[in-house]
C-alpha positions, 0 to 999 in steps of 0.5 A, spaced: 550 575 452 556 576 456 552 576 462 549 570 461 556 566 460 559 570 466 553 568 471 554 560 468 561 560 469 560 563 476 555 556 478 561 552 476 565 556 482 562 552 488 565 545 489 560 540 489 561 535 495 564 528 494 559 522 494 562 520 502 561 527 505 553 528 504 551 536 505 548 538 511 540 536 512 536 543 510 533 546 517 529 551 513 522 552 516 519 551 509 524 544 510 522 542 517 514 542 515 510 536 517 508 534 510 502 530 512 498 531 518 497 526 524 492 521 524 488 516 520 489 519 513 496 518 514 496 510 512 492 511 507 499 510 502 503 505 508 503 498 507 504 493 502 500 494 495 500 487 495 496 486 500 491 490 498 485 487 494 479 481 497 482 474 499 480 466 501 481 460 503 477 457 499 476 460 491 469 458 491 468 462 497 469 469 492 463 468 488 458 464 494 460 468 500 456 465 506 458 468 514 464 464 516 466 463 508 466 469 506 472 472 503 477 478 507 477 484 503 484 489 505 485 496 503 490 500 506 485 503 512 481 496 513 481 489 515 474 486 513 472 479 515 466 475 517 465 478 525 471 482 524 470 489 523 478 492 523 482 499 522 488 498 521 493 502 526 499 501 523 503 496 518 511 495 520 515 491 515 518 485 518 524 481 514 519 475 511 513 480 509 508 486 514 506 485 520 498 490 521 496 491 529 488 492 527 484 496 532 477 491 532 469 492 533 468 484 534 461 482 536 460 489 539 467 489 543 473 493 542 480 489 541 486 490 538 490 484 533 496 483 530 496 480 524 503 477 519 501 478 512 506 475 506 505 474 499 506 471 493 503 473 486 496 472 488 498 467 494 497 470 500 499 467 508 496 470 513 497 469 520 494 471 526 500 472 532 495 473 538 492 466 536 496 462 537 499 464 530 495 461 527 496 460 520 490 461 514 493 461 506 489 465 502 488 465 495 485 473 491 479 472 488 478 473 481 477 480 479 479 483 486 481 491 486 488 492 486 492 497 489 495 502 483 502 503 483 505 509 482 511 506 480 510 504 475 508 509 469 504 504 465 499 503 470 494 509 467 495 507 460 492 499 462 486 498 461 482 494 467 481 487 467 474 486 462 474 492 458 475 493 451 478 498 447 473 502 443 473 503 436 477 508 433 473 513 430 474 514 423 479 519 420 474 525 417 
């Protein structure tokens, strides 16, 4: 027991730096690993929660998809549109919302884009920079997937949109 308080009261001999004189950053090699790998798989959690889901000019276009009036569907790694068949580069935040460079297969070509994307609530206003800036509001369709939120530690317990609760099962 007196080894133990003497080995507690040791802890408190170091001084604990002010809030305006931060330590010095680790230069470990275990804290200068790269913690994901380059590549593809590192946007998988980059960008936007709020831009994730299926979105249309027109909310008659999410049920009655056909050709050009046909919904865009984002995910993290992808923008998908009627012609437009995009992986998405990179996302950079801009002070008014994000902006996507897409590496594009249209109509058997390669090309790359960059779009701006701003939301609110189920409103998004997307714009296509290399066209002109040419402005489309969308609207998420009802039912779309969403992007889960790892902030927030009540996500596991909601249920989806739809489902019902079972009932209990009767105490034994």
């Amino acid at each position: 027991m007196v080894a133990a308080i003497v080995a507690l009261a040791a802890c408190g001999d170091q001084q604990v730096n002010p809030p305006n004189e931060p330590a010095a950053p680790l230069r470990t090699p275990d804290a200068m690993q790269q913690v994901e790998a380059k590549g593809p798989s590192s946007l998988a959690s980059r960008g936007p929660r709020s831009f994730v889901g299926v979105w249309a000019a027109n909310p008659q276009w999410c049920a009655r998809p056909q050709g050009e009036r046909s919904p865009i569907t984002l995910t993290p790694l992808r923008f998908e549109a009627y012609g437009h068949n995009c992986d998405i580069a990179s996302i950079d935040e801009t002070g008014s919302g994000y902006v996507a460079a897409l590496r594009c297969a249209t109509q058997g070509q390669a090309k790359t884009e960059r779009v701006h994307m701003t939301t609110t609530g189920d409103v998004m206003n997307l714009t296509y920079i290399d066209r002109d800036m040419t402005t489309v509001k969308l609207a998420r369709c009802p039912g779309s997937p969403r992007a889960p939120d790892p902030a927030n530690p009540l996500e596991k317990m909601m249920k989806p949109d739809g489902a019902e609760t079972p009932p209990a099962a009767p105490p034994s």
